[in-house]
C-alpha positions in Angstrom: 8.1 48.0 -23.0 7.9 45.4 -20.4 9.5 47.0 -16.7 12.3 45.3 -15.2 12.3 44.6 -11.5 14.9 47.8 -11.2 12.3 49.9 -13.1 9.9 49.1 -10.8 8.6 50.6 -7.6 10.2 48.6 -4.7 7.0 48.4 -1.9 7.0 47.4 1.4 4.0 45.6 3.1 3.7 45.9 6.9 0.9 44.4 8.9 0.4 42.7 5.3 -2.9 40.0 6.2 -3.5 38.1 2.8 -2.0 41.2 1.0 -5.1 43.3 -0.3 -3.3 46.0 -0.2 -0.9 44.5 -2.1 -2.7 43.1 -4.6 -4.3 46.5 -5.3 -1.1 47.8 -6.1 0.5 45.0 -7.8 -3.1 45.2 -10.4 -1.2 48.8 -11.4 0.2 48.4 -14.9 1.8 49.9 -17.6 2.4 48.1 -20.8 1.2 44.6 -19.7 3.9 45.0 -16.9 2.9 46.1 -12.5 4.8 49.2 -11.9 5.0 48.5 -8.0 7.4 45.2 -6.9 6.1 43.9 -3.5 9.3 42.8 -2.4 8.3 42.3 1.2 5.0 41.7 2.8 5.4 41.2 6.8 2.5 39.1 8.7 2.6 37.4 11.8 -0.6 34.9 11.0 1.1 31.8 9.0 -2.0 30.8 7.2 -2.1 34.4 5.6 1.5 34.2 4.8 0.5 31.0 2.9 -1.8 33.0 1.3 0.7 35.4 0.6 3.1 33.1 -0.4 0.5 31.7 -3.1 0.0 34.7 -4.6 3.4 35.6 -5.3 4.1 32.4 -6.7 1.3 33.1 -9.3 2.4 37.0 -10.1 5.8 35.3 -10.9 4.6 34.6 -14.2 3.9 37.2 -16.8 0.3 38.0 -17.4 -0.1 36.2 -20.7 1.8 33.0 -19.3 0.4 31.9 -16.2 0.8 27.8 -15.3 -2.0 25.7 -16.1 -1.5 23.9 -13.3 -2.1 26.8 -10.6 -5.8 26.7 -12.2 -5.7 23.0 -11.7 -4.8 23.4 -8.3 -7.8 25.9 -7.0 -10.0 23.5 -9.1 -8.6 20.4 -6.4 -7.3 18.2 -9.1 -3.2 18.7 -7.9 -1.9 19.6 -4.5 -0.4 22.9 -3.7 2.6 20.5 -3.2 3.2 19.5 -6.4 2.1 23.2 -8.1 5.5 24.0 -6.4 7.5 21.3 -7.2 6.7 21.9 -11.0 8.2 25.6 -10.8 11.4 25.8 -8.1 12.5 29.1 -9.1 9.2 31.1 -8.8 8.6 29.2 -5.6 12.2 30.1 -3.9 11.1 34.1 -5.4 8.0 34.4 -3.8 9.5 32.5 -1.0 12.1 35.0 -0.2 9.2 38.1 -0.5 7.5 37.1 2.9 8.3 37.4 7.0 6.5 35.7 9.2 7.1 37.6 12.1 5.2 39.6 15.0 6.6 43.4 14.7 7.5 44.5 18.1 9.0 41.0 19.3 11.5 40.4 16.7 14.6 41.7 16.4 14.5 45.3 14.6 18.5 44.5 13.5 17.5 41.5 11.7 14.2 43.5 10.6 16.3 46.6 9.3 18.7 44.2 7.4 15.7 42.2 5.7 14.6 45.7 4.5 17.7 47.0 3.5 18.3 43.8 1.3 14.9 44.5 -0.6 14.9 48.5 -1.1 18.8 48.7 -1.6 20.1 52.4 -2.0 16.8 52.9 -3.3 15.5 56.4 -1.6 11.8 56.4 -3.7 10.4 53.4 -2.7 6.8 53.1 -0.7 5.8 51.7 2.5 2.4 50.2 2.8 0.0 48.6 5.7 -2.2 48.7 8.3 -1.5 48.0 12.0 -4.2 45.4 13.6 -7.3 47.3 14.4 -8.9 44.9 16.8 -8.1 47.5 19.6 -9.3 50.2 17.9 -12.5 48.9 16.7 -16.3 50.0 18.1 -17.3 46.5 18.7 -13.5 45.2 20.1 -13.6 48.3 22.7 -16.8 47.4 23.7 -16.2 43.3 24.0 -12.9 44.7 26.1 -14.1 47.2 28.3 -17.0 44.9 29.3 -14.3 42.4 30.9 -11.6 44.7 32.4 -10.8 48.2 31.6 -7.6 47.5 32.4 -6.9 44.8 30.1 -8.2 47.7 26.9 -5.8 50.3 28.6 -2.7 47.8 28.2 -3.4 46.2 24.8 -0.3 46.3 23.4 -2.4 46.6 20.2 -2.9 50.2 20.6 0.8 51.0 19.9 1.8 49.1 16.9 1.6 52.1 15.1 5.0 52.9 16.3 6.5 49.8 14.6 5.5 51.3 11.5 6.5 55.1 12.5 10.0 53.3 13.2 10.3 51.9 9.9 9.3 55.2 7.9 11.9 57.3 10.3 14.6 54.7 9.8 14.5 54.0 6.1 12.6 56.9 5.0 10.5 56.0 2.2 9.1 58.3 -0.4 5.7 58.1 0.5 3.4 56.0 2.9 0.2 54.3 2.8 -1.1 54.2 6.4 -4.9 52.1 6.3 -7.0 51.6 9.7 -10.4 51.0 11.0 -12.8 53.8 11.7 -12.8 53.4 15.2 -9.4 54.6 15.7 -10.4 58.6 15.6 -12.1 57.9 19.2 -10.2 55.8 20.5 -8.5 56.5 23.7 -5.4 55.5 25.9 -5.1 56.9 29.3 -7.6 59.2 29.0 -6.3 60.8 25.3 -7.3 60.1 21.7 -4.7 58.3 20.1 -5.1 59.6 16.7 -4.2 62.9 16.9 -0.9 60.9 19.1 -0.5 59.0 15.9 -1.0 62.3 13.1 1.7 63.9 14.8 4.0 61.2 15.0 3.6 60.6 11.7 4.9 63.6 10.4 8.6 63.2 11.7 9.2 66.9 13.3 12.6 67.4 13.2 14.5 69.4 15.9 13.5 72.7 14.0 9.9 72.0 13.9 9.5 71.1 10.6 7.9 68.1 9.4 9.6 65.5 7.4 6.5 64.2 6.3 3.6 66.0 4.6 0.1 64.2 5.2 -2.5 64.0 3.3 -6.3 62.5 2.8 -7.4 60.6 -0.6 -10.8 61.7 -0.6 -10.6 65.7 1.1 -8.1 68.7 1.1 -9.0 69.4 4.6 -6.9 68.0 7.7 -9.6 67.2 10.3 -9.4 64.0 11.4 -12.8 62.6 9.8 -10.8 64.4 6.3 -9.3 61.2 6.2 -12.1 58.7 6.5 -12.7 56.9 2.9 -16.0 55.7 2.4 -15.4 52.7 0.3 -19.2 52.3 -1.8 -18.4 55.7 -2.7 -15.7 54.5 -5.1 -17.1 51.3 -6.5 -16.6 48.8 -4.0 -20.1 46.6 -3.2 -19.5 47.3 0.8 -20.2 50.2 3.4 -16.6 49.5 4.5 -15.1 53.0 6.1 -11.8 52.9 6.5 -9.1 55.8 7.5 -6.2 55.4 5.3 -3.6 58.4 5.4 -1.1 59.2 2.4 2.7 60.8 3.4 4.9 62.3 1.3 8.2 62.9 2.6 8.5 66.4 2.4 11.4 66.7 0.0 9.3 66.1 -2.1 6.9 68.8 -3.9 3.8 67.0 -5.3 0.2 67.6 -4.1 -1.7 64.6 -4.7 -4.8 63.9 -6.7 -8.1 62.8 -4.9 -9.8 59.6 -5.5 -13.2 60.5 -8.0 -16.6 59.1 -6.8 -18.2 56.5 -8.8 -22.1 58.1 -9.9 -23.7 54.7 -9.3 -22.9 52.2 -6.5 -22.5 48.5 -6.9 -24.6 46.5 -5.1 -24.1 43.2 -3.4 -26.1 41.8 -6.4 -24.2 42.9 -8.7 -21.1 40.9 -7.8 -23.0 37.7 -6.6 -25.6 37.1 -9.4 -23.7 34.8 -11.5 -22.2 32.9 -8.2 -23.9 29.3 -8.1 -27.3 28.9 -6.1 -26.5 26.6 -3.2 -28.4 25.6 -0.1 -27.0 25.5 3.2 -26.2 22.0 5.5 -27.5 21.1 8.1 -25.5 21.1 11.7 -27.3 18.6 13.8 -28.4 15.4 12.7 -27.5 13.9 9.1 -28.0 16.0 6.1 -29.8 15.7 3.2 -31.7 17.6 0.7 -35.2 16.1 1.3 -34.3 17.1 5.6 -33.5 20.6 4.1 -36.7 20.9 2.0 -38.9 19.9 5.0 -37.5 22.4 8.0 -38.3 24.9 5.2 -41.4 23.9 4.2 -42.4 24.2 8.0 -41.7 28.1 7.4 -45.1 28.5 5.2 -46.8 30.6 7.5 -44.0 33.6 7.1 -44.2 33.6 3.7 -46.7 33.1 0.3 -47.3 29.8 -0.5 -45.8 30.9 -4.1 -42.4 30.6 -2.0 -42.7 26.9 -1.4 -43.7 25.6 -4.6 -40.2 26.2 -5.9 -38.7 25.1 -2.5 -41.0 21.3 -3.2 -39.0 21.4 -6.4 -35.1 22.5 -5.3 -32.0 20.2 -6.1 -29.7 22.6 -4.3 -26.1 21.1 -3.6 -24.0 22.4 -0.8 -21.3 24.1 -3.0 -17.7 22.2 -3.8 -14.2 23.4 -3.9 -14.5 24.5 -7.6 -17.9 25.3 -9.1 -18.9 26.5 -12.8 -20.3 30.1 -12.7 -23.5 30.8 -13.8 -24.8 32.5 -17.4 -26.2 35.4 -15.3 -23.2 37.9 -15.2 -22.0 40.0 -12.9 -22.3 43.6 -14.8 -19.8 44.5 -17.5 -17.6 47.0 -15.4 -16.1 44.7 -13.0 -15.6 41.4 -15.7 -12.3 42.7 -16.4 -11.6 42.8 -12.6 -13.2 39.6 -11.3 -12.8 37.1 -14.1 -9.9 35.1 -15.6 -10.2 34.0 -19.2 -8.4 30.7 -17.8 -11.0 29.9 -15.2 -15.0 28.9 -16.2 -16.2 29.3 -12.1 -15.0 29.9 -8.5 -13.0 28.2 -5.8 -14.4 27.7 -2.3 -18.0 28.2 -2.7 -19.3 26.3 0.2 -21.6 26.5 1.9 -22.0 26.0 6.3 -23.9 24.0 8.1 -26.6 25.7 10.4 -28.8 24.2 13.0 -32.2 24.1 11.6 -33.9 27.2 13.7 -31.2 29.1 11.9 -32.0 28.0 8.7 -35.7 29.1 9.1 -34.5 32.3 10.9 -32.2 32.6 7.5 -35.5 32.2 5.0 -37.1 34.2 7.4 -34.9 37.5 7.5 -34.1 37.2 3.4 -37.8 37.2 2.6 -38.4 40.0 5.5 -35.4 41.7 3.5 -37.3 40.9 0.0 -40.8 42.7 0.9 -39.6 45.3 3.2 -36.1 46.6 1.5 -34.7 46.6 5.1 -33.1 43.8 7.2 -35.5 42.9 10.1 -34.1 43.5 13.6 -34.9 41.1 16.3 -38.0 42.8 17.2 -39.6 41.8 13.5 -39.1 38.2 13.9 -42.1 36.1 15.2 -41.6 35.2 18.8 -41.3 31.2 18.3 -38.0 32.1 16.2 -36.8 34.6 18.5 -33.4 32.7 20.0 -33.3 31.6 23.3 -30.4 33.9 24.3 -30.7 35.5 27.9 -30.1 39.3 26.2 -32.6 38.9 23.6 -35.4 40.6 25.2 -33.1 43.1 27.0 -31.4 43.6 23.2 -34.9 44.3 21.5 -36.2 46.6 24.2 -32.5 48.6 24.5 -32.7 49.0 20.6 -28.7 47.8 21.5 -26.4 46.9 18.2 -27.2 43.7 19.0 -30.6 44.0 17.9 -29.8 42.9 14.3 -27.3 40.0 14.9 -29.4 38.6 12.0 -28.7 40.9 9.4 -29.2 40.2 5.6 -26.8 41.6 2.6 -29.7 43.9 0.3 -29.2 42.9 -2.9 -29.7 46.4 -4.3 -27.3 48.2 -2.0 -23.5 47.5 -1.1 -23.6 44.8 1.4 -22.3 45.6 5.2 -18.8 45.8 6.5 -17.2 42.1 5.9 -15.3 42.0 9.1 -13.2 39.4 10.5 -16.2 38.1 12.9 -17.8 36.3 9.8 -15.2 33.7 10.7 -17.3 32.6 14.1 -20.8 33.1 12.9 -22.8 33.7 9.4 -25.7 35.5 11.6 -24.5 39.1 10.2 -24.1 37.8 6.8 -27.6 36.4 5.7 -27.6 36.1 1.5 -30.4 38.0 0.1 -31.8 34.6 -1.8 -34.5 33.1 0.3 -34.6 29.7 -1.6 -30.8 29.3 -0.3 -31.2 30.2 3.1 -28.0 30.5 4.2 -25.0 32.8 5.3 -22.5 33.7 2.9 -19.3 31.4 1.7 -16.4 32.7 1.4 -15.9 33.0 -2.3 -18.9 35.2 -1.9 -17.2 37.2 1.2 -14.0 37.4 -0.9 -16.3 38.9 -3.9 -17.7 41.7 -1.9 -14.2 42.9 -0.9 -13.2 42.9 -4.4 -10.9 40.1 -4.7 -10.3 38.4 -8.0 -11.7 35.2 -8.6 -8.0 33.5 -9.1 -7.2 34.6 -5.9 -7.2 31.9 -3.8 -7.3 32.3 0.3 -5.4 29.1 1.5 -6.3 27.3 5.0 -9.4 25.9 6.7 -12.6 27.5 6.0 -12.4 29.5 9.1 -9.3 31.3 8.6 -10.4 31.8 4.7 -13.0 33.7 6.5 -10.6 35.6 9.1 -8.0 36.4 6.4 -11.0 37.9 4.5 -12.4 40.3 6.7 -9.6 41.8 7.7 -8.1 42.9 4.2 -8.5 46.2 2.2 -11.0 45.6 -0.6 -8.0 45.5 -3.5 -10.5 47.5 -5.9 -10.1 49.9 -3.4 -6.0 49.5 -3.0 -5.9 49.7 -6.9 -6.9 53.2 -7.0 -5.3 54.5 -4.3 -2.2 52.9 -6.0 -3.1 54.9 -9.2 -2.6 57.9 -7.2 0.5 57.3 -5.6 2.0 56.2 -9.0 0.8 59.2 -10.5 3.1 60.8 -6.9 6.4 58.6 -8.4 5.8 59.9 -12.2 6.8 63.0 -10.9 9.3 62.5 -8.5 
């Protein structure tokens, strides 16, 4: 039986980004069919409500029956333009599915009446997002505090939780998904931590006391704040990415939900980048060239054996395209089914940056320091002629500070570092583990470490393919939180 869009579970996406939540729960199916309709995301950014807007147009089309010419179009050979003008209807659908709006300056009239339209007299339906987590991050606090305390105190950021509380006590859905970064269980305002602020709000107390919501944690049955922390490489995903993401069940409802189950062996960064193509990275300053690249690394030989260099002598390298062939080398079996589409041969948007050339040797530098030692070198490993020329570099190597590995390379035998939304200014944390590329990471490869499927394609310039990357949930993540809350509407 193929579900009907009235036999499906209506979902709201707040906060939405390039919709990795979303897409996790939209890869839930039964009978070749998703149980959950997405029938709103909500984003402020427009280039990731182009994104959005993309993907919906391609989940308009049954599984078996997607358009040719979407593949043709993340393989450059038609315009996004003319993908749309081929298919009206599906474009005016997905159209209709998105907001562009910034919660907590627009109208919450219009906003109530936008929701209403979608969810109908529908009372088990599910409300899914994350607030921005810029003000609640370790590294954000710090970059704000050191310019004015008062400017962190004020950041409207730190209450956009409520826009989201308003929604869930206004149109009440069945149960929540609530995701955020890490940092938010320490984080302050006037003087108070603001989770326990936004636990309690959560829950809806009524005038008797009792809560309208019951809360729960994926991953624990306790209900200490740290319960709720989901350590993402513990569940499959190839990335140390720790997120808290917090589960409500209006309390009408009497289900106590399952708990995610830990994967036995973790994927490594390696194991989704292995069959990627080998590229080399450009060259910032100057006009590039393959024989240019070969010499700035051949001027590397005393950090490495001269078995390294032979093979460098001999590269032919490119810089990546828009669409590139994958290689025979495949990523392992598990994650085929998840990555690949039987309509596409390779990958869209692996390309490669440019770097100025004491980068590039700091690059082939770190991966091979990565290669011998199994760790990434901090900045107190690297020989002092490559050491940059930044005024806190000494004070950074002497403090032991976080700084101290701003060149940090992805191990290939472990799940790579957080991908976070800073990869957009600078590849430095972000080194690939292959030494005879030397490079940072491009974004089909950033996209592949937070799980995204290779026909998902991020749209905008490479910098906000970058942006829109970091800040999603990893959707092999979203999936199977969504097979738990489906599992929550089975028995409703």
């Amino acid at each position: 039986m193929i579900l009907n869009n009235k036999q499906k579970i209506p979902v709201i996406d707040l906060f939405a980004g390039p919709g990795g939540l979303g897409e996790g729960f939209s890869s839930v199916k039964r009978k070749n069919s998703s149980v959950f309709d997405i029938s709103l995301s909500i984003e402020n950014n427009h280039t990731a409500c182009e994104t959005l807007l993309l993907r919906k147009f391609f989940r308009c089309f049954p599984i078996n029956k997607k358009p040719i010419e979407y593949y043709n179009y993340l393989k450059g050979l038609i315009s996004k333009e003319k993908l749309y003008s081929l298919y009206p209807k599906e474009y005016e659908k997905a159209k209709s599915e998105i907001y562009e709006v910034t919660l907590g300056k627009t109208s919450n009239k219009k906003l109530d009446k936008i929701i209403k339209s979608k969810i109908g007299d529908n009372k088990n339906w599910l409300l899914i997002g994350g607030p921005p987590c810029q003000a609640y991050s370790l590294v954000g606090r710090t970059v704000i505090k050191k310019i004015k305390k008062e400017k962190f105190e004020k950041d409207p950021r730190h209450l956009l939780y409520k826009e989201y509380l308003r929604i869930i006590s206004i149109h009440k859905p069945a149960v929540f998904v609530m995701e955020n970064v890490v940092g938010i269980l320490s984080s302050k305002l006037n003087g108070n931590l603001i989770f326990p602020k936004i636990i309690d709000d959560l829950c809806l107390k009524n005038n008797y006391g009792k809560s309208n919501y019951n809360l729960y944690s994926f991953v624990s049955k306790g209900k200490e704040a740290k319960d709720f922390v989901i350590e993402a490489e513990n569940y499959g995903i190839p990335q140390k990415r720790h997120r808290v993401i917090i589960l409500g069940i209006r309390s009408d409802i009497k289900v106590i939900p399952q708990k995610l189950k830990p994967c036995t062996k973790k994927t490594t960064t390696e194991n989704v980048l292995s069959d990627l193509p080998k590229i080399r990275s450009g060259i910032s300053k100057g006009k590039d060239s393959l024989e240019k690249w070969i010499k700035i690394l051949l001027k590397c030989q005393k950090y490495a054996p001269k078995r390294f260099f032979k093979k460098i002598e001999n590269s032919n390298l490119e810089l990546g395209q828009q669409y590139m062939i994958r290689q025979k080398d495949s990523i392992i079996d598990s994650l085929k089914n998840w990555y690949y589409d039987k309509n596409l041969d390779g990958i869209s948007d692996h390309v490669s940056r440019t770097h100025i050339s004491n980068d590039i040797k700091r690059y082939f530098f770190a991966s091979i320091f990565a290669q011998q030692n199994k760790i990434s070198p901090t900045l107190k490993d690297f020989p002092k002629n490559l050491l940059p020329k930044h005024k806190n570099v000494q004070s950074s190597i002497s403090s032991n500070s976080i700084f101290n590995d701003r060149f940090k390379v992805q191990l290939k035998n472990e799940p790579s570092s957080t991908v976070i939304a800073h990869i957009s200014k600078d590849g430095h944390y972000f080194i690939h583990y292959d030494p005879y590329q030397a490079r940072s990471l491009t974004p089909r490869e950033a996209a592949r470490l937070q799980t995204f499927p290779d026909n998902f394609k991020f749209e905008g310039n490479r910098t906000e393919q970058y942006h829109q990357i970091g800040n999603a949930v990893p959707p092999l993540l979203a999936k199977q939180l969504a097979e738990i809350v489906f599992k929550i509407f089975k028995k409703i």
